[in-house]
C-alpha positions as CSV (number, residue, x, y, z in Angstrom):
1,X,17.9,-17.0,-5.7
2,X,15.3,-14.5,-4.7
3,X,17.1,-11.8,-3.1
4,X,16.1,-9.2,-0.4
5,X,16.1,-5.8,-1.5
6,X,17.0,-2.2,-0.9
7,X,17.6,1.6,-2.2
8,X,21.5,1.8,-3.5
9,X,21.1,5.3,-2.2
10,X,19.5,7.9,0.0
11,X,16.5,10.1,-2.1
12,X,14.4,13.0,-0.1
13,X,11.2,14.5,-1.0
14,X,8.8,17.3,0.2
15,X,4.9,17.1,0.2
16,X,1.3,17.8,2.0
17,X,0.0,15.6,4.7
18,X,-3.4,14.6,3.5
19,X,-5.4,15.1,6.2
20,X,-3.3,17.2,8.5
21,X,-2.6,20.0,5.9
22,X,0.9,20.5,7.0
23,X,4.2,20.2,5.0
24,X,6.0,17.0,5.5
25,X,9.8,16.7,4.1
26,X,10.7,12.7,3.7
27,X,14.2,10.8,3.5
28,X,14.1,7.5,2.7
29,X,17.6,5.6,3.6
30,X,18.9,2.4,2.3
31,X,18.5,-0.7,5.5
32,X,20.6,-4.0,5.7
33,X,19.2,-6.9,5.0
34,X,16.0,-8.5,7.3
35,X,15.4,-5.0,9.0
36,X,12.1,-4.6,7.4
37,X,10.3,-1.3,6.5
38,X,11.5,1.4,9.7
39,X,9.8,4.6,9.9
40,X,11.1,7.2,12.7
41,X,9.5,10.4,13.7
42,X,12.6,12.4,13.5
43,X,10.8,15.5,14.7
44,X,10.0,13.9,18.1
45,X,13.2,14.3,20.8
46,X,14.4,11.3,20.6
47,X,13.1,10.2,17.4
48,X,11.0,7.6,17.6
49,X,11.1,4.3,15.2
50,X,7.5,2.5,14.1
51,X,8.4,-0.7,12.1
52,X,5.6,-2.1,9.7
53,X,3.6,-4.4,11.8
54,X,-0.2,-4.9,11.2
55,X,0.0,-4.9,15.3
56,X,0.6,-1.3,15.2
57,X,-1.9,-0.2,13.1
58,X,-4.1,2.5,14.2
59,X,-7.0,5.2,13.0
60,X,-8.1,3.2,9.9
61,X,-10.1,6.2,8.8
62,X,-9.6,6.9,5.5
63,X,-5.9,5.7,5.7
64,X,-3.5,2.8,7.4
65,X,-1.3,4.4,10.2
66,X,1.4,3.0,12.8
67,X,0.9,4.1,16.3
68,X,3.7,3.8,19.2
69,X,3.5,5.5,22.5
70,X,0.9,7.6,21.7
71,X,2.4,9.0,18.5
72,X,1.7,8.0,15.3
73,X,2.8,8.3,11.4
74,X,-0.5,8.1,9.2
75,X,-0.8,7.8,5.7
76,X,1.3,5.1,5.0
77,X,-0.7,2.9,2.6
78,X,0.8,4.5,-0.7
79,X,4.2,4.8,0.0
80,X,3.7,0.9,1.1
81,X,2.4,-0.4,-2.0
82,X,5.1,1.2,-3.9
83,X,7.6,-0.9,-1.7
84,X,5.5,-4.1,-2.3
85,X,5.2,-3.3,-5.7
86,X,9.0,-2.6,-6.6
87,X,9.8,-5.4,-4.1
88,X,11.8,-3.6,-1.6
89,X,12.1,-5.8,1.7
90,X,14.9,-3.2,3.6
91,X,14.2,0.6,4.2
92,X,13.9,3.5,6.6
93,X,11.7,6.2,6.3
94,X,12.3,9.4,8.0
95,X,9.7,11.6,8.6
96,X,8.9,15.0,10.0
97,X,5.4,14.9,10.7
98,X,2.5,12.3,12.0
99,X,1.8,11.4,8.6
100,X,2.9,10.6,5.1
101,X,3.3,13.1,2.2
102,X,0.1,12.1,0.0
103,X,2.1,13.6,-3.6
104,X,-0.5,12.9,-6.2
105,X,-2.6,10.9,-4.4
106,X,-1.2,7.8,-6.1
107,X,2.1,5.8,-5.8
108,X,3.3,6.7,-8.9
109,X,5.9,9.8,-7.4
110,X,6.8,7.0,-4.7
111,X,7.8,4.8,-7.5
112,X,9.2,7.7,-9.0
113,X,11.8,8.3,-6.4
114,X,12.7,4.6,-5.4
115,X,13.7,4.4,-9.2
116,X,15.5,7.5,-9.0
117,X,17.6,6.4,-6.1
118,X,18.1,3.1,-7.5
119,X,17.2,-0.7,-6.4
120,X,20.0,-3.0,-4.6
121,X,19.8,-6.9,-4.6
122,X,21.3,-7.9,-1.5
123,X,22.8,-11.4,-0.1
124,X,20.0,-12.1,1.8
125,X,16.9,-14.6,0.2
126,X,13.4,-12.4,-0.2
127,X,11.5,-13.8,2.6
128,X,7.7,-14.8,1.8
129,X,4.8,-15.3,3.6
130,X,2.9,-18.0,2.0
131,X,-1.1,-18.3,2.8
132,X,-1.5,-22.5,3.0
133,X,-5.3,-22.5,4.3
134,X,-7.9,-19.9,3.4
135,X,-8.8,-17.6,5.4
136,X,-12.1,-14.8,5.6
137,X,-12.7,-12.0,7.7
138,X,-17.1,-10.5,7.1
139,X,-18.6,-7.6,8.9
140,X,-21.7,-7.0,7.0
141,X,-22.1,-7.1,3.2
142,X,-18.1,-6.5,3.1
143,X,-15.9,-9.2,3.3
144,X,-11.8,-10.2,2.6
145,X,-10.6,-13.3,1.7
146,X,-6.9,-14.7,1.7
147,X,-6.7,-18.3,-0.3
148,X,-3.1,-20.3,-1.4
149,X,-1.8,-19.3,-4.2
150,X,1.8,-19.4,-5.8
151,X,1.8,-15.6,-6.6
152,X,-0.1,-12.6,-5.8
153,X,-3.6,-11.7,-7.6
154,X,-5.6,-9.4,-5.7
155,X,-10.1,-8.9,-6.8
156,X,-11.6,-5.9,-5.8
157,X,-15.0,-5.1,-6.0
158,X,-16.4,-1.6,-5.4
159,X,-20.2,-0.8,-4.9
160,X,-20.8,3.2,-4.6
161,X,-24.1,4.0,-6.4
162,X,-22.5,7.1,-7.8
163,X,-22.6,7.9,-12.0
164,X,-19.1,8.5,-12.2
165,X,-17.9,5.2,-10.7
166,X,-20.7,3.4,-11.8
167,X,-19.7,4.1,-15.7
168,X,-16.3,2.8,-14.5
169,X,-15.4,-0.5,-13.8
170,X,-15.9,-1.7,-10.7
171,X,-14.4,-5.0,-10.4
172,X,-10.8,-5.6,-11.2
173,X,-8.6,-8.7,-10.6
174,X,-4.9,-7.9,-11.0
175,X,-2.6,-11.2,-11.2
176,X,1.2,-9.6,-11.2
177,X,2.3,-13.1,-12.9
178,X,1.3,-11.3,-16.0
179,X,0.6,-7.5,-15.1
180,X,2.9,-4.9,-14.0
181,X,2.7,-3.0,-10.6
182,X,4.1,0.6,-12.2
183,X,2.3,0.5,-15.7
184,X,-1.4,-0.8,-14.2
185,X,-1.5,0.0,-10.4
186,X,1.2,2.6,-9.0
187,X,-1.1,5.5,-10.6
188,X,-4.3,5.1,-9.6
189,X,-5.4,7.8,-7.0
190,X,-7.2,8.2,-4.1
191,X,-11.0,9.9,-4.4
192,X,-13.5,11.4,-2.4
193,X,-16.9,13.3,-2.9
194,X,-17.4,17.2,-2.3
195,X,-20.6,16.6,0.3
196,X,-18.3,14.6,2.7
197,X,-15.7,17.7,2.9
198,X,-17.2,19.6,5.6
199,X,-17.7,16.5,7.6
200,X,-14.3,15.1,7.0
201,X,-13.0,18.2,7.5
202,X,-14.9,18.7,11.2
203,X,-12.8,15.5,12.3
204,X,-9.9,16.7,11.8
205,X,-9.3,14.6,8.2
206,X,-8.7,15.7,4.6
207,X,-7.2,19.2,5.2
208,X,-4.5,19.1,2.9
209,X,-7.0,17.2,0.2
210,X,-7.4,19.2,-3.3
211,X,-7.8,18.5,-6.9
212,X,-4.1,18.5,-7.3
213,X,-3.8,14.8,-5.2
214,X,-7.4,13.0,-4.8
215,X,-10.1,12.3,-7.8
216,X,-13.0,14.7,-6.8
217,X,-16.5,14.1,-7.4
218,X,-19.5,16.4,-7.1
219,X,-23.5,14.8,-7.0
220,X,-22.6,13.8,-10.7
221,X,-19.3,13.8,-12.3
222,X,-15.5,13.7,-11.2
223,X,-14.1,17.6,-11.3
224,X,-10.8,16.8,-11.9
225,X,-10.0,18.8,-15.6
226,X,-7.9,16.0,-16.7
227,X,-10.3,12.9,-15.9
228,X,-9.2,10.0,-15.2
229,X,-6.1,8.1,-15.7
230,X,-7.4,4.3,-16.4
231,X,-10.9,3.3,-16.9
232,X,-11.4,1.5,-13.7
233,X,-9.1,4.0,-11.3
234,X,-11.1,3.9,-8.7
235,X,-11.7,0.2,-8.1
236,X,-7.8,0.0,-9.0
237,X,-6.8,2.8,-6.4
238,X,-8.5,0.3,-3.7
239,X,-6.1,-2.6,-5.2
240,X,-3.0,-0.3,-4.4
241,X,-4.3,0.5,-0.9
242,X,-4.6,-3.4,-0.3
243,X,-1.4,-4.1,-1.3
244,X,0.1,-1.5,0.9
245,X,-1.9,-2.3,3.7
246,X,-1.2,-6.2,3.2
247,X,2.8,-5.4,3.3
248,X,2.5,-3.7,6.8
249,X,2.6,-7.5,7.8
250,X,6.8,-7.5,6.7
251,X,6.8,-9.9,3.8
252,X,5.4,-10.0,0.2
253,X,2.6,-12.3,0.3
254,X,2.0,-15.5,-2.0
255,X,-1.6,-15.4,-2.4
256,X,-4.8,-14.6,-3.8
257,X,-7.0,-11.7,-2.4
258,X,-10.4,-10.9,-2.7
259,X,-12.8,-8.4,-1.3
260,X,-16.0,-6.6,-1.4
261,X,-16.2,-3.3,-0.5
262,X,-13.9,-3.8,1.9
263,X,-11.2,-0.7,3.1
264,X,-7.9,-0.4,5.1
265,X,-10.0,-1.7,8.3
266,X,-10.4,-4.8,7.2
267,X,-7.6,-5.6,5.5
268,X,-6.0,-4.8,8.4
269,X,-8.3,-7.3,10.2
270,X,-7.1,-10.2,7.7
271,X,-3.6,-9.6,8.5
272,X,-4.4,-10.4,11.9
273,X,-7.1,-13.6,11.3
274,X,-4.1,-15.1,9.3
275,X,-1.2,-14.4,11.8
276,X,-3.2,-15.8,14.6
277,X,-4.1,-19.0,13.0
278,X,-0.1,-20.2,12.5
279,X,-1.2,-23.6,10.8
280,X,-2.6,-21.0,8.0
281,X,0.8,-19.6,6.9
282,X,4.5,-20.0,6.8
283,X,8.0,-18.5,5.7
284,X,9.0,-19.4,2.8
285,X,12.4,-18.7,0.5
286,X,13.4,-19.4,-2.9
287,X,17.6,-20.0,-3.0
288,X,17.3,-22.4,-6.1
289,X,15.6,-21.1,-9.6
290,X,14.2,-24.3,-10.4
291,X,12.1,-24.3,-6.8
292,X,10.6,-21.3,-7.7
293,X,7.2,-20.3,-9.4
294,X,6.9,-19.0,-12.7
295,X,4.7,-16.2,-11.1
296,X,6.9,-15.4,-8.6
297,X,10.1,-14.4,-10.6
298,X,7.6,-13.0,-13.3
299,X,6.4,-10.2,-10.3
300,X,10.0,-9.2,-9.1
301,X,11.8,-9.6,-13.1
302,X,8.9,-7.0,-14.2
303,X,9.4,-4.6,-11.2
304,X,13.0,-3.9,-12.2
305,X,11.9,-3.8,-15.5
């Protein structure tokens, strides 16, 4: 059987909210099984609790973020991935801010301290949402697409007429039947350009950005003294937002993604063309190894790895 999964203990971390600029400290507690992904705003009297729910996403401005009563907890695309891609169903997240720590820009240090507290299979079955019809969401020249599949492969393509990402690649299709979430995803950071500071900065966005957790790029070349970490980081950091912002709908997802230029906005909006159209989905568990795909206990054998 596929199991549900937690942390087998409680792990803490301190960190810069991207765009507020203000120190966030983090706790993330282990969860029984079918509660989902739970983060509270322990700072608010009472706390308040946001579960994972592509209903309650807000402000998709250069980030995915839950918003509940007026208050919110931003920034939570990174620290999501690293949940989908370790395969942790069960968790809450404490918080004492209105967003996210942004670490590295990646969700390599989020991997980093699910590992460190440790992974629990629990006695409950994983529970999937499988895609059974396609499904598309367009506005413009950028589009998402959700079609069956017995796995998870997500292509990404990436059009920014700059030199530094146009010597990169910028179309990438990741299949985790064969690839590894930690070795060719978690690391891949976040990036921005130096003429958009000022602007970003005027709304209220990107004060806590520097060179020490985004990919920087001037008119010409990426600043950042050690470069980049994969040849195609930047297409590849948009594959790690998807899969974040894909597992704010409460179950891994068994299917294929594609998009074009497409951001947390509308991957948010296929969340919600797929949840409305019920004949289009359904629940699904594996309890017996031989009813299960080869891809499927490929992706959660290799995140334990």
């Amino acid at each position: 059987m596929i199991r549900q999964r937690t942390l087998k203990s409680i792990v803490k971390a301190t960190g810069v909210g991207l765009h507020g600029g203000r120190k966030v400290n983090l706790v993330l507690r282990p969860a029984a099984p079918d509660t989902g992904i739970v983060f509270h705003r322990v700072d608010l009297d009472p706390p308040l609790s946001l579960p994972a729910d592509p209903y309650a996403v807000c402000d998709t401005r250069m980030c995915s973020g839950l918003e509940k009563g007026g208050e919110k907890v931003g920034t939570v695309e990174h620290l999501m991935s690293a949940l989908a891609g370790l395969g942790i169903d069960n968790l809450h997240v404490d918080v004492d801010a209105p967003e996210i720590p942004i670490l590295d820009g990646s969700a390599g240090p989020f991997v980093f301290l699910l590992q460190s507290a440790g992974i629990e299979e629990q006695k409950a079955p994983k529970r999937f949402l499988r895609v059974k019809r396609a499904v598309e969401y367009r506005e413009g020249d950028k589009w998402v697409r959700l079609e069956p599949h017995d796995g998870f492969r997500l292509t990404f393509s990436i059009v920014f007429n700059h030199p530094a990402i146009d010597r990169s690649s910028s179309e990438v299709t990741v299949d985790f039947a064969e690839q590894s979430y930690v070795r060719d995803v978690a690391r891949a950071r976040t990036f921005g350009f130096m003429q958009d500071v000022d602007f970003m900065r005027a709304n209220g966005l990107a004060l806590g950005g520097s060179l020490d957790n985004a990919i920087v790029m001037d008119e010409y070349r990426v600043l950042n003294a050690d470069g980049l970490r994969y040849g195609d980081e930047f297409v590849k950091h948009k594959v790690l937002d998807a899969i974040g912002d894909l597992y704010l709908c409460g179950h891994p997802l068994l299917a294929a993604y594609s998009a074009h230029k497409a951001g947390h906005a509308l991957n948010n909006q296929i969340l919600r063309v797929l949840l409305e159209d019920r004949s289009a989905w359904e629940i699904v568990t594996f309890e017996k190894a031989a009813a299960t795909p080869q891809a499927v206990s490929h992706q959660f054998d290799l995140a334990l790895a």
